[in-house]
N, C-alpha and C positions, 0 to 999 in steps of 0.2 A: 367584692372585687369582680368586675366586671369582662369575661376575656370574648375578645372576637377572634374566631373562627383564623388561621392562617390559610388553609384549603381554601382556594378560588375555585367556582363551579364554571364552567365557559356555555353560556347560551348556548354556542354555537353544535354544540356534540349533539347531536340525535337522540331521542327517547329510544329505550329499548321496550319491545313491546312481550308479552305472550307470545304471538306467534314467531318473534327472533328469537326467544330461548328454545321454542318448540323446536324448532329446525336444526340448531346447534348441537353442537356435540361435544361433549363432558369427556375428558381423558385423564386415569389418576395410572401412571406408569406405563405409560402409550395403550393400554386398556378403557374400552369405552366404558363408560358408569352407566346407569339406567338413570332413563331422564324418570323425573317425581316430578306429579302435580297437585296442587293444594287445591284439596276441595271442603266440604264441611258437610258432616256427612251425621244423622242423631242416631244414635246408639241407645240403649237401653243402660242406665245407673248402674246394671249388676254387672255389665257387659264391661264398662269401664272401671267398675273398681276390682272385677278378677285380672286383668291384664295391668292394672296398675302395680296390684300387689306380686302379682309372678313377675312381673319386669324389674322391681327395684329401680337401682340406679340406671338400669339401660337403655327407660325408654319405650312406654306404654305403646307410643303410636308407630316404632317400630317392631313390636310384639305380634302387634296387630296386623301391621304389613305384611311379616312373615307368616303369619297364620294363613293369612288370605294365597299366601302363595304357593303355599304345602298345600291347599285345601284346590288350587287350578291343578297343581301337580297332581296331587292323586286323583281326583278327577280323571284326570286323560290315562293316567294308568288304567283305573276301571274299562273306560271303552277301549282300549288296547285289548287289553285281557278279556273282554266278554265277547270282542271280536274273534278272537284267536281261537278261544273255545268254542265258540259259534261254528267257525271255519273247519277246526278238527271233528267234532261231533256230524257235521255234513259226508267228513271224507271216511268215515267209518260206518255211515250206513250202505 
């Protein structure tokens, strides 16, 4: 049994491109979403199969997302804090 499609596509609509989702804006409860862009990116076999198995059901490649985002946060913490310390050690000599 052979079914065709009922959904009509109209020529006429515009392609949507990259750069028109880049620009757009994502809202889940009048809250903006972080825009995500797919890249493809190689990793090391041990790399993917430790975040495979700590993620289970939830989802390896957002494991990895959030790693990378702890690992910007505490970054900027560090130079906070070796700022600070820097700045205090000045004002005590």
């Amino acid at each position: 049994m052979n079914r065709k499609s009922s959904t009509r596509i109209s020529d006429d609509a515009p392609l949507v491109t990259q750069e028109d989702i880049d620009r757009s804006r994502f809202r889940v409860n009048l809250q903006d979403v972080p825009h995500k862009q797919r890249v493809n990116i190689m990793l090391d076999t041990g790399v993917i199969s430790f975040f495979k198995n700590k993620a289970g059901k939830r989802g390896y490649q957002t494991l990895i997302n959030e790693t990378l985002k702890r690992a910007i946060h505490d970054e900027e913490i560090e130079t906070v804090l070796r700022r600070i310390i820097r700045e205090e050690l000045a004002h005590k000599q």
